[in-house]
N, C-alpha and C positions, 0 to 999 in steps of 0.2 A: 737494107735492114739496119749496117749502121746509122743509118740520117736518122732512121725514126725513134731507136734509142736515145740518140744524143739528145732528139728533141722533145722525149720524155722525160729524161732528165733533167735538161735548162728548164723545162714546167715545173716542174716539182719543185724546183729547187726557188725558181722564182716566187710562187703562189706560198712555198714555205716563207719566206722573207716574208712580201707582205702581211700574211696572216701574224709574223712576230712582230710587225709592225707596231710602235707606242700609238694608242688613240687620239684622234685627232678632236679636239675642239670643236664646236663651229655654232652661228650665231642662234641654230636652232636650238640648241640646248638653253637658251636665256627662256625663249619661248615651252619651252619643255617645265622647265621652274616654275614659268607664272602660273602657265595651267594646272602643274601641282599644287598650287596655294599660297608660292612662296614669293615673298617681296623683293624677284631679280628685276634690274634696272638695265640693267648692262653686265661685258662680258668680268667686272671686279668684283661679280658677285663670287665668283670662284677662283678670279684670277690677279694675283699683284696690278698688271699691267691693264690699261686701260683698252688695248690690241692688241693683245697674242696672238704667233703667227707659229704655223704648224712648223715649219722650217728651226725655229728657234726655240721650241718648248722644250723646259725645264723641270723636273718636280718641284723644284726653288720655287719657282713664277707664279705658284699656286699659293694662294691664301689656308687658313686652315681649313674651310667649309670645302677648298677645291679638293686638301692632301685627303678629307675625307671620303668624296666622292673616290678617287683615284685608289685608297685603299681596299674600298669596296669593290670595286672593278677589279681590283688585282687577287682580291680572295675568294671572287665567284671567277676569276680567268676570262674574262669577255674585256671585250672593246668598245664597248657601248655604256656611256652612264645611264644612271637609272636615274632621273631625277626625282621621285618618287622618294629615296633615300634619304633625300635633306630631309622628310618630314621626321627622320629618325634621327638628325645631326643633335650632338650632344650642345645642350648650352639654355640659356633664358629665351625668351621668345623675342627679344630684341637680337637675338644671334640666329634666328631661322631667316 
């Protein structure tokens, strides 16, 4: 009976971590951008660095279009960008 606690425990307590987990990047979200309308090229559409690595991500690292994204994530509490959102990013149309 203790084994099986302990190992509800270590569950828990892992799956909580991950679920706190920062959002990871990844090159689908470029493709996520275009099909919303938006003229990404590559991953400096939202990010300083030309390849960001999940290991090394920063809020820094992020451009302003990124820290937008990333706010927006953080005030609905998900882990998943909405790429959808840049069509709401503030600025001239040379800035979308």
């Amino acid at each position: 009976m203790n084994r099986v606690a302990t190992f509800v425990a270590a569950s828990t307590i892992l799956l909580g971590a991950l679920a706190a987990s920062p959002a990871a990047a990844h090159p689908n979200l470029v493709a996520e951008a275009k099909k919303a309308g938006m003229p990404a090229q590559n991953c400096q559409y939202c990010h300083v660095s030309n390849l960001p690595k999940k290991e090394t991500f920063k809020p820094e690292s992020l451009n302003d279009r990124g820290k937008f994204i990333l706010k927006d994530m953080q005030d609905r509490k998900v882990n998943t960008a909405d790429m959808e959102k840049l069509k709401s990013y503030p600025g001239g149309k040379e800035q979308k």
